[in-house]
N, C-alpha and C positions, 0 to 999 in steps of 0.2 A: 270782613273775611267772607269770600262766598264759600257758602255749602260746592258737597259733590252736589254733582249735577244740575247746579242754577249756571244762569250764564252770569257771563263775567260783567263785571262794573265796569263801562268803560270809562268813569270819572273817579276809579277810585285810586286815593291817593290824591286826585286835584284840587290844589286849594281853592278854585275857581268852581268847583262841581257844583252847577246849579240847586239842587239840592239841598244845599247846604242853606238855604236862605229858606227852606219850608219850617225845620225845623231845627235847626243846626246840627243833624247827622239823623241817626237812625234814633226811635223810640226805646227808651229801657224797657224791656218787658222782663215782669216780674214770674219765676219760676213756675209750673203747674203747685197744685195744693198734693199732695200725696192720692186724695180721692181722684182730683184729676186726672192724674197721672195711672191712677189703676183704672180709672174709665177709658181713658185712651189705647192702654193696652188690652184692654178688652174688647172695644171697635177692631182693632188689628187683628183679635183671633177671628170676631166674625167676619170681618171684611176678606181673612183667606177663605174661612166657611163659604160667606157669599162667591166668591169668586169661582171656586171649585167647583160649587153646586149648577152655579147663573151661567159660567164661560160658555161651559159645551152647549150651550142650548139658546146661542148666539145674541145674549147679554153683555153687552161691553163696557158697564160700570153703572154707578148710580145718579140719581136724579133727585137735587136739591131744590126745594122754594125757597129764595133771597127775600129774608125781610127787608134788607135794606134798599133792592132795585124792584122785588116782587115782580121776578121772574125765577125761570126756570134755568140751574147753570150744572151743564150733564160733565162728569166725571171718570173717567177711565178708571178701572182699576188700579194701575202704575201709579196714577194720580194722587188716587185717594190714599196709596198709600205712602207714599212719599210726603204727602201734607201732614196722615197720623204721626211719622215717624220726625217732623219738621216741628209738630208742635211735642213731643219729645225732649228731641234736642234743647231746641232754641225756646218755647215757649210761644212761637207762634207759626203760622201755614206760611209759606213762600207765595209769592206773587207769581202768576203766573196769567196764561192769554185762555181766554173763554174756548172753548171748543169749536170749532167751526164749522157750519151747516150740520149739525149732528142729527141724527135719526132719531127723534124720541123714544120711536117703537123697538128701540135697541138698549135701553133705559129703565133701570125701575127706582123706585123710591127704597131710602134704608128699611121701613116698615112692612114691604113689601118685601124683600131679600130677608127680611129675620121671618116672616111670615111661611117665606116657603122654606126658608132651612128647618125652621121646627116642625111645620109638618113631614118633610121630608125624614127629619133624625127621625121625627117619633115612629114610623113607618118601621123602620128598622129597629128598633126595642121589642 
């Protein structure tokens, strides 16, 4: 079944779906742990925090190091929240196409977004 907002299968339902010979359908994944699940939901609050704070000041999501290609794979806001609320759901992020020719300088790291939102709150306390 596709989620909103994935595109469609175009092999789904076919018994010939190539696919089918990687692993005979999709992987079971096993539900978040409760902790997981409250960490996840806690990325979503800061990831609006980040958003709010980062947008107007022409940030257009964050900037992850891939241990497994070790590079750099930038993510839109939309994005990043659509992936927290996929591993939700389903228990894992959607597939989706790398960013294309992105502007790094338009990018920060998660450590860097909680960095300036607590400076930021603390400012106003």
């Amino acid at each position: 079944m596709t989620a909103p907002g994935e595109p469609l299968d175009p092999f789904a339902g076919d018994p010939h779906d190539p696919a089918r010979a990687l692993n005979d359908g999709p992987e079971a994944v096993e539900p978040l742990s409760p902790d997981d699940r409250e960490g996840v939901l806690e990325d979503l609050q800061d990831l609006e925090v980040f958003q709010a704070l980062l947008a107007p000041r022409g940030v257009r999501g964050l900037v992850v190091d891939c241990g497994d290609c070790a590079e750099a794979h930038f993510f839109g806001w939309e994005l990043l929240r659509d992936d927290l609320r996929s591993l939700l759901d389903r228990g894992t992020t959607r597939v989706h196409e790398p960013a294309h020719a992105p502007d790094p300088e338009a990018y920060v790291s998660w450590d860097y977004a909680r960095g300036f939102a607590d400076a930021v709150l603390s400012l106003e306390d």
